[in-house]
N, C-alpha and C positions, 0 to 999 in steps of 0.2 A: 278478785281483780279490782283494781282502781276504779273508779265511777268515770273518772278523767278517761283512761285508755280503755273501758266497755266502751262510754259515746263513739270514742276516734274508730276502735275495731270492727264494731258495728254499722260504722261510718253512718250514724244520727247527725254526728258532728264531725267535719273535716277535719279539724287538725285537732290536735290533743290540748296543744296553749290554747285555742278559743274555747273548746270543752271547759280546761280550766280558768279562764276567766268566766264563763257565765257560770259556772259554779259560786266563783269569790262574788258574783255580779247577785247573787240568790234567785237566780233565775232555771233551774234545777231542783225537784221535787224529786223525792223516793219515797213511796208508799204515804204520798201528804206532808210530809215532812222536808223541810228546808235540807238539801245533803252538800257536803263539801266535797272536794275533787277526790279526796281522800277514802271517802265511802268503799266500805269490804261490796261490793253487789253479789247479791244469790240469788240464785233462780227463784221466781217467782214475784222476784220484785215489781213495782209498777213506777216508772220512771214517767216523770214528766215535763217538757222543756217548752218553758216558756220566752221561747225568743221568735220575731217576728208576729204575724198579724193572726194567726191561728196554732194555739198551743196544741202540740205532739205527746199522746201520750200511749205508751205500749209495756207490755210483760216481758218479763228477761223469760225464755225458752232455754236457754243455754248460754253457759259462761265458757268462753274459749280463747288460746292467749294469740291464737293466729289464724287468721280467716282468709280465703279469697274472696275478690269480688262477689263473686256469683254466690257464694254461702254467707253474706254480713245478712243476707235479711231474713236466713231462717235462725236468729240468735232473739231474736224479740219478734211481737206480735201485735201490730197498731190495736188499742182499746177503741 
């Protein structure tokens, strides 16, 4: 799955365009490294989003392509 629609699914990030601008923005790490919106994610990865006053950072648990509310937060796990 997209790095773009993991954020939006997982709802880390609301909508999928602002996912993808702070990707273009390089404000989006995967495992240290700089990732585009394009990024394949697999489990295990460590995502981390640098927007606002305190950067977020968590493990992908699970890649899935439809989630409800109540299940986006067992798909990652804040580090």
């Amino acid at each position: 799955m997209r790095l773009d629609k993991y954020l939006k699914v997982s709802r880390l990030i609301k909508r999928r365009t602002v996912a993808n601008e702070a990707c273009d923005a390089e404000k989006i790490t995967v495992n240290g490294k700089i990732a585009r919106a394009s990024y394949d994610v697999k489990v295990g990865d460590e995502i981390e989003i640098n927007m606002g006053r305190t950067p977020l950072k968590v493990k992908v648990l699970k890649v899935v392509e439809v989630v409800g509310k109540d299940g986006a937060s067992d798909l990652y796990e804040v580090i």
